[in-house]
N, C-alpha and C positions, 0 to 999 in steps of 0.2 A: 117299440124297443124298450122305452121306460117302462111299460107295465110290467113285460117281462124281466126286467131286473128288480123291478120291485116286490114282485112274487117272490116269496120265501115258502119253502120248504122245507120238508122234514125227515128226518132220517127214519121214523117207524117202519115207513115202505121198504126201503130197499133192504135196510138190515135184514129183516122178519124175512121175507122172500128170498133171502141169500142166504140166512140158515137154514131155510127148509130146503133149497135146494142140495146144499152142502150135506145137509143130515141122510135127505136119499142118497144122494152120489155113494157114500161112505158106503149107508145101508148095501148096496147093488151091489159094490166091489166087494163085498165082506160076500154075500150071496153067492157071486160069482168065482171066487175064491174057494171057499168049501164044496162047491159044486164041480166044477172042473179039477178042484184039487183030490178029489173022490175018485172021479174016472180017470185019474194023471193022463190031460190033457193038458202037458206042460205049455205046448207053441200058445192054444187058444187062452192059456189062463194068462202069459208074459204079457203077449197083446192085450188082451182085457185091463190086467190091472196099470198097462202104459196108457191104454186111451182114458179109464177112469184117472188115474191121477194127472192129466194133461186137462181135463176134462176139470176136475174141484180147483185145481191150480189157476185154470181161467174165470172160476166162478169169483175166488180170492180177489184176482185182480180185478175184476169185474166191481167187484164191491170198494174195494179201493178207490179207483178212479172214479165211482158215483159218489163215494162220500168227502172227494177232495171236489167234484162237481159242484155239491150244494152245498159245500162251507165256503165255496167261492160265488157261487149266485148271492149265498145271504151276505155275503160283504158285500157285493156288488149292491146288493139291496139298501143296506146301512150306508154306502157311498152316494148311492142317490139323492137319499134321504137326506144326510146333511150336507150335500152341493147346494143340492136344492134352497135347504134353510139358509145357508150362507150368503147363498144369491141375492134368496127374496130380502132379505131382514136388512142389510144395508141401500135395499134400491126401493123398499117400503119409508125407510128412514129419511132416505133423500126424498122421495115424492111429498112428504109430508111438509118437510123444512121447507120444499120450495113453495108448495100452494101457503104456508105460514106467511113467508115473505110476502106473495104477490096479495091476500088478503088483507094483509095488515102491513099499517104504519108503525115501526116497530124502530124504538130509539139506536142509535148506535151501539150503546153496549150488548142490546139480545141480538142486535144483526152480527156483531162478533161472534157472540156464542155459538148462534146458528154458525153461521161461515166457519167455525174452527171444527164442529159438530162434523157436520158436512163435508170436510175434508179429512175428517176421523174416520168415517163410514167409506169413503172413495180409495181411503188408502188402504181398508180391509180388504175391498172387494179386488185391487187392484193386487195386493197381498194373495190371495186365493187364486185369480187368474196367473199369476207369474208359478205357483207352485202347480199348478193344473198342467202348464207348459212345460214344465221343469220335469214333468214326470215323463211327459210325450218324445224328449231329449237326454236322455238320462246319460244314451250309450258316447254322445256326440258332444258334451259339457265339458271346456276342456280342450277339446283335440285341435283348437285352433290360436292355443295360446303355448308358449315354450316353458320346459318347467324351469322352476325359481328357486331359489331359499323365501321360505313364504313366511315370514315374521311372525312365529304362533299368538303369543301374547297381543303384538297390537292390535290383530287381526279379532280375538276375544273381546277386546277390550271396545271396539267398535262394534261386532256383532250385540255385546250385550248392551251396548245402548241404545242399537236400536230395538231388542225385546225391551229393556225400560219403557221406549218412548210408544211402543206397540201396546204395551198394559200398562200405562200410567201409572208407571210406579216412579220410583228414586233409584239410580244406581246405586246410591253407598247407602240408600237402604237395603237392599234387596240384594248385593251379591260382595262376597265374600272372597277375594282371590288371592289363590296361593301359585305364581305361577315361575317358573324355571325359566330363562332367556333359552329357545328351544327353537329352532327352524328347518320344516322338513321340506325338502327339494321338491315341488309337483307342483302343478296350476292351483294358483291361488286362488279360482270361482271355485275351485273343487272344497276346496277348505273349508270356503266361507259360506259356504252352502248345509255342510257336515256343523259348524259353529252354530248358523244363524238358526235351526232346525234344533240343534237340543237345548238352545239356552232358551228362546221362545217355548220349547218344552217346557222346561224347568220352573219358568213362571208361574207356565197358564196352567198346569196342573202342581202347583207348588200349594201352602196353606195360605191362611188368611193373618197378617200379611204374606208374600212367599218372601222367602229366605232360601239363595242358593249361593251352593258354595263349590267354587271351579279350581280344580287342580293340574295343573300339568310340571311332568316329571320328567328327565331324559336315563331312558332306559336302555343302556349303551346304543346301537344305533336307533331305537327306536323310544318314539314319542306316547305317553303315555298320560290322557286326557281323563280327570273324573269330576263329573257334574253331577253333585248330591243338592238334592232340595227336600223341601219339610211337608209336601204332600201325603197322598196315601201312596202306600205301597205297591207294586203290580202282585198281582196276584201267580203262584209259583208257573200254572198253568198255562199263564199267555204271557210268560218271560219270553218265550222267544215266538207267538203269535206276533206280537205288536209291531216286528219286523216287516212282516208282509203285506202287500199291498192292500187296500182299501181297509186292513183289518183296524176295529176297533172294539172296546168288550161292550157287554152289555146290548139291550136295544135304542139304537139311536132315536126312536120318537122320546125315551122315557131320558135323555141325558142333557146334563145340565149344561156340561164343557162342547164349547166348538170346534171344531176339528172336520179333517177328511179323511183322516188314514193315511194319509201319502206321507207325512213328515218325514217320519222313521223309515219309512220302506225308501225314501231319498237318501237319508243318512247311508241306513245299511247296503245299499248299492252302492255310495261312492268311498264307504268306508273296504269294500270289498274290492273294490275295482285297482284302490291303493294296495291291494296287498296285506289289509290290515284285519282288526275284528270287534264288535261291539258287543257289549251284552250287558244285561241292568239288575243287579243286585240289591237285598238290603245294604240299610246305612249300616255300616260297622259299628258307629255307636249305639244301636238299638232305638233310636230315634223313630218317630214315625216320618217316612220318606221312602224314596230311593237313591240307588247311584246309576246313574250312564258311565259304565266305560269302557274308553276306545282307546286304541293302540295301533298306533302307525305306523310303517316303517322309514327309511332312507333320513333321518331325524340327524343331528347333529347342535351340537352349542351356537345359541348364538353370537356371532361376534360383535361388535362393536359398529364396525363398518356399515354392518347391515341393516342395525335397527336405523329405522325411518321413522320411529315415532315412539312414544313414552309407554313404558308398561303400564298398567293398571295398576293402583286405583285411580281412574280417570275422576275428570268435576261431573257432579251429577248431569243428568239430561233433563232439558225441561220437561214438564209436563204439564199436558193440554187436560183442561178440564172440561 
């Protein structure tokens, strides 16, 4: 089963074979047309040119669904590829740390470092299996909890520290917020799942340092989220690729950033499932970057009563070295 998702294919075949068939069909019907239309054999020429164009219409489709086929195998392929890497790279890290230790007598401080190392690497791995699940449960996230006024800001202000503490960076280095007291009614995993996905975005493809800057706005009843960072830009063609499942650009043997493809294809399920919608723009300052923006509905002010914790800017998150 892995080989065969790891097989990637190519469009030359099917395209090339589907306009030559396409080109005869036409050819025939054009044939068959002037020819019957000669001897005005109306019935046999109706028929004719009903079963030819039922006939190139199926070819069409035919072609369609082979090339939504193999743009999903070679995701499937890229999805292998860097499961795969994700897997092996933090449980090669561990194997290493541990034979270090049992080989050597190694003073307290590198047995720190190791131990913090090693719990860095356990928490990716455990980070990647929770989103592997997440994706297995997408429809069922949710249905067993009641909705709520779900505290947008505190709820950011917690997601984004744990991407701080996930890429070793500094909160009040790294993120910038301009946020509205804004609480939209619905299960709050659903939230913090759409939250924890594009700010972890925002990072790991942000620059060097990243620098992101999180807006939310209340736009009569609806909540209105925008997470710009200083990254590269998407490119205009896979604005709305990145959405679907396993997709990532480029080929995954040649790519520097980690990932699976599911983040976004998580987001945009649960951003859709609310009734809402996403999609990623340039920055309006003409900055190198993007923006993520989403828009909720059932949104309302928050009151007073409700907030259960301090907006952002929170104190920074440690960070593990």
């Amino acid at each position: 089963m892995t080989k065969f998702f790891r097989r990637r294919s190519t469009l030359h075949l099917p395209i090339t074979l589907s306009a030559c068939l396409i080109a005869l069909n036409v050819t025939l019907m054009v044939c068959w047309i002037i020819v019957l239309a000669r001897g005005a054999q109306w019935t046999a020429l109706t028929v004719g040119v009903l079963a030819f164009t039922l006939a190139l219409a199926g070819m069409i489709v035919w072609l369609v669904l082979t090339i939504k086929e193999i743009r999903l195998n070679n995701r499937q392929a890229n999805f292998v590829d860097s499961v795969t890497h994700e897997l092996k790279s933090p449980i090669a890290a561990l194997q290493l740390y541990l034979q270090t230790l049992r080989m050597r007598n190694l003073d307290a401080e590198r047995r720190e470092e190791f131990h913090a190392t090693m719990e860095a690497e356990l928490h990716r791995l455990d980070q990647l299996i929770n989103q592997l699940l997440e994706v297995g449960r997408l429809d069922a996230i949710g249905q067993n909890e009641m909705p709520e006024d779900v505290d947008i800001p505190r709820l950011i202000a917690e997601c984004a520290d744990g991407a701080a503490l996930h890429h070793q960076v500094r909160v009040a280095d790294t993120f910038e917020f301009d946020l509205a007291p804004v609480a939209v009614h619905t299960q709050q995993i659903v939230v913090r799942m759409i939250l924890s996905n594009l700010l972890d975005n925002a990072v790991k493809y942000g620059g060097e340092p990243p620098k992101v800057h999180v807006s939310l706005q209340l736009n009569g009843t609806r909540a209105r989220l925008r997470i710009t960072n200083n990254g590269a830009s998407v490119p205009f063609d896979d604005r709305k690729k990145i959405f679907r499942i396993f997709y990532r650009g480029g080929n995954e043997l040649q790519r520097t950033r980690k990932g699976t493809g599911l983040g976004l294809y998580i987001v945009h399920t649960l951003v859709r499932r609310l009734k809402g919608w996403i999609h990623v723009t340039d920055r309006l300052d003409g900055k190198p970057g993007c923006t993520f923006e989403a828009d909720i509905p059932d949104a309302r002010p928050l009151t007073p009563a409700a907030e259960t914790a301090p907006s952002p800017p929170r104190a920074p998150a440690e960070v593990r070295r």
